[in-house]
C-alpha positions in Angstrom: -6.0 -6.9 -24.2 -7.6 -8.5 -27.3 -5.9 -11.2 -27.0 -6.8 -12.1 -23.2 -10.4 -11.4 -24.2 -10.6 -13.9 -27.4 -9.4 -16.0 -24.9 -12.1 -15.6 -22.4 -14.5 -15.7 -24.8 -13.2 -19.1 -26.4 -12.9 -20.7 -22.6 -16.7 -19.4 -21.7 -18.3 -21.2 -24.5 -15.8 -24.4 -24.2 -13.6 -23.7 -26.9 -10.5 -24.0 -25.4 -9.4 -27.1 -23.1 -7.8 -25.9 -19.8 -4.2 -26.7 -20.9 -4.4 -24.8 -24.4 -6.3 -21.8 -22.2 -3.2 -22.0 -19.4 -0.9 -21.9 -22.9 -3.1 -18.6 -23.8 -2.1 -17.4 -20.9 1.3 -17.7 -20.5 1.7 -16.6 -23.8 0.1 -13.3 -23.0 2.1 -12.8 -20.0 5.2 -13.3 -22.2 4.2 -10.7 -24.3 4.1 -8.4 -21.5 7.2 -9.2 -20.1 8.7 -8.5 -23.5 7.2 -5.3 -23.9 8.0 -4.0 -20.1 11.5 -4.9 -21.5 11.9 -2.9 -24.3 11.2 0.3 -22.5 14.3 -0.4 -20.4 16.3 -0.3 -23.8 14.8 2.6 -25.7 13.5 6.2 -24.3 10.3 7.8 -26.1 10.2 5.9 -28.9 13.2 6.3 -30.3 14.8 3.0 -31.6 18.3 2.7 -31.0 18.9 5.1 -28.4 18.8 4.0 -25.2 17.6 5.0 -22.2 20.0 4.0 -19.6 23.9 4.8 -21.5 26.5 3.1 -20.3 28.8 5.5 -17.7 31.5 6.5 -19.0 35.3 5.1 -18.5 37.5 6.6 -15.7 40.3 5.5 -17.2 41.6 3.6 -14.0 42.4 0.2 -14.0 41.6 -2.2 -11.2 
Protein backbone atom coordinates (compact mmCIF):
# COMPACT_ATOMS: atom_id res chain seq x y z
CA UNK A 1 0.00 0.00 0.00
CA UNK A 2 3.07 2.22 0.67
CA UNK A 3 4.43 1.45 -2.15
CA UNK A 4 1.40 2.40 -4.62
CA UNK A 5 1.24 5.66 -2.63
CA UNK A 6 5.07 6.78 -2.99
CA UNK A 7 4.23 6.17 -6.34
CA UNK A 8 1.28 8.50 -6.58
CA UNK A 9 2.90 10.96 -4.85
CA UNK A 10 6.15 10.83 -7.17
CA UNK A 11 3.64 10.87 -10.44
CA UNK A 12 1.54 14.00 -8.93
CA UNK A 13 4.41 16.20 -8.53
CA UNK A 14 6.17 14.89 -11.96
CA UNK A 15 8.63 12.75 -10.50
CA UNK A 16 8.12 9.86 -12.29
CA UNK A 17 7.87 9.67 -16.38
CA UNK A 18 4.76 7.59 -17.50
CA UNK A 19 6.87 4.51 -18.44
CA UNK A 20 8.87 4.31 -15.05
CA UNK A 21 5.26 4.96 -13.28
CA UNK A 22 3.54 1.92 -15.63
CA UNK A 23 7.03 -0.09 -14.29
CA UNK A 24 5.82 1.06 -10.60
CA UNK A 25 2.94 -0.46 -11.37
CA UNK A 26 3.43 -3.60 -12.64
CA UNK A 27 5.87 -4.12 -10.12
CA UNK A 28 3.27 -3.77 -7.45
CA UNK A 29 0.84 -5.95 -9.08
CA UNK A 30 3.66 -8.62 -9.18
CA UNK A 31 4.01 -8.42 -5.65
CA UNK A 32 0.50 -9.17 -5.25
CA UNK A 33 0.32 -12.00 -7.35
CA UNK A 34 3.25 -13.36 -5.44
CA UNK A 35 1.77 -12.97 -2.13
CA UNK A 36 -1.87 -14.34 -3.27
CA UNK A 37 0.39 -17.35 -4.17
CA UNK A 38 2.00 -18.16 -1.15
CA UNK A 39 -1.22 -18.68 0.64
CA UNK A 40 -2.00 -21.52 -1.72
CA UNK A 41 1.29 -23.19 -0.43
CA UNK A 42 1.23 -22.61 3.30
CA UNK A 43 -1.92 -22.59 5.88
CA UNK A 44 -1.80 -20.08 8.95
CA UNK A 45 1.49 -19.21 8.84
CA UNK A 46 3.08 -22.07 9.11
CA UNK A 47 6.09 -22.40 6.64
CA UNK A 48 6.47 -25.71 5.27
CA UNK A 49 3.22 -27.16 5.69
CA UNK A 50 1.01 -26.92 3.16
CA UNK A 51 -2.35 -26.22 2.84
CA UNK A 52 -3.63 -28.31 0.06
CA UNK A 53 -1.47 -32.17 0.66
CA UNK A 54 -1.16 -34.11 -2.00
CA UNK A 55 -4.10 -37.30 -1.92
CA UNK A 56 -2.88 -40.04 -1.07
CA UNK A 57 -1.82 -43.20 -3.45
CA UNK A 58 -4.45 -45.89 -4.16
CA UNK A 59 -2.07 -48.17 -5.08
CA UNK A 60 -3.63 -48.97 -8.53
CA UNK A 61 -1.87 -48.56 -11.51
CA UNK A 62 -3.36 -47.19 -14.75
Amino acid sequence: MLFNALSILGSGYGLLSPVMASVFHNVGSVIVVISSASLAFFDDGEPGRPACPAPAATGNAA
